[in-house]
C-alpha positions in Angstrom: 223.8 35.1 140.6 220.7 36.1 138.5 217.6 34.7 139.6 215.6 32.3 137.3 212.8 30.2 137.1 213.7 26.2 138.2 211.3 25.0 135.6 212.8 26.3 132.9 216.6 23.9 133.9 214.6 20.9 132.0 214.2 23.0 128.7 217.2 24.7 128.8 219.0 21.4 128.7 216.9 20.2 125.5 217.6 23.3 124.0 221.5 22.9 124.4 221.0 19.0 123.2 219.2 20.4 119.9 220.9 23.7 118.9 220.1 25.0 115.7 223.0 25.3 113.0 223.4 29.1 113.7 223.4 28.5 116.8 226.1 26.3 116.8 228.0 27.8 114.0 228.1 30.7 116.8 229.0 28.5 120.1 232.1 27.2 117.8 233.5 30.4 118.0 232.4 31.3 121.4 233.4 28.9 123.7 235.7 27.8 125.5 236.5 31.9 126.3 237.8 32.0 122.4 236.8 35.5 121.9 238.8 38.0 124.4 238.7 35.2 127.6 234.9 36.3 128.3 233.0 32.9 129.1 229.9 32.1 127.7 226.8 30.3 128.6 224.4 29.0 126.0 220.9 28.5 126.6 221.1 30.1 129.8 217.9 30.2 131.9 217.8 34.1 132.7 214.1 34.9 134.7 211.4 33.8 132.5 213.3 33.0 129.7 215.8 31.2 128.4 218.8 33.4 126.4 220.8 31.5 123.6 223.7 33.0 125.1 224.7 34.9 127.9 228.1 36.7 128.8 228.0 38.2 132.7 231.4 39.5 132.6 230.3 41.7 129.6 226.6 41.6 130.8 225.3 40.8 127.5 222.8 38.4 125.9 222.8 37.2 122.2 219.4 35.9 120.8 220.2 34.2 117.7 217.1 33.6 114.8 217.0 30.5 112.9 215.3 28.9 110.8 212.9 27.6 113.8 211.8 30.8 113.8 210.1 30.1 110.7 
């Protein structure tokens, strides 16, 4: 299991509470394994940060850009 900070569980939450719409438009089509049976995670406490997504079968993180980051 990758390591992260215990802090950061509080935010992540929040985060997954208050997605942003590209966010979500993405985790429509992500989970529940829709996209070859790979699960994914969002806002997935990874470290220091906190990924929007996160696939460890595939190993790979998605960062998505909003309008939050405005």
């Amino acid at each position: 299991m990758l390591k992260y900070n215990p802090a950061l569980k509080d935010r992540a939450r929040q985060l997954r509470a208050h997605m942003a719409n590209s966010e979500l438009a993405l985790w429509s089509r992500l989970r529940l394994k829709q996209v070859l049976g790979v699960q994914v995670y969002r806002q997935k406490p990874i470290g220091n940060y906190i990924v929007d997504f996160y696939a460890p079968r595939a190993q790979l993180v998605v960062e998505v850009d909003g309008s939050q980051h405005l």
